[in-house]
C-alpha positions, 0 to 999 in steps of 0.5 A: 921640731925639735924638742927641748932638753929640760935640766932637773932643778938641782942640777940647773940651781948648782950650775948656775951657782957654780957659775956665780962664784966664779964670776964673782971670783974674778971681781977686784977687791974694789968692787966688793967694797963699793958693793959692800959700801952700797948696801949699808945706810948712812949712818955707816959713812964715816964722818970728820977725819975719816971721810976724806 
């Protein structure tokens, strides 16, 4: 049986983070701003002229 190779936790923590950023690095401009435009609450929607 083998036995598995555990990481130490901050070398796992700044892989996955390493990871992340450059995952999230390949991501559209678009995208940032509907992932921007999905965590603020209504009263950030613009109203009138503004929301076409």
């Amino acid at each position: 049986m083998k036995q598995i190779k555990h990481e130490p936790k901050p070398l796992m923590t700044a892989r996955l983070q390493a990871e992340a950023r450059q995952a999230l690095a390949k991501r559209s401009n678009q995208s940032r701003f509907l992932d921007i435009a999905a965590s603020k609450d209504r009263s950030w929607e613009p109203v009138g002229r503004l929301a076409g």
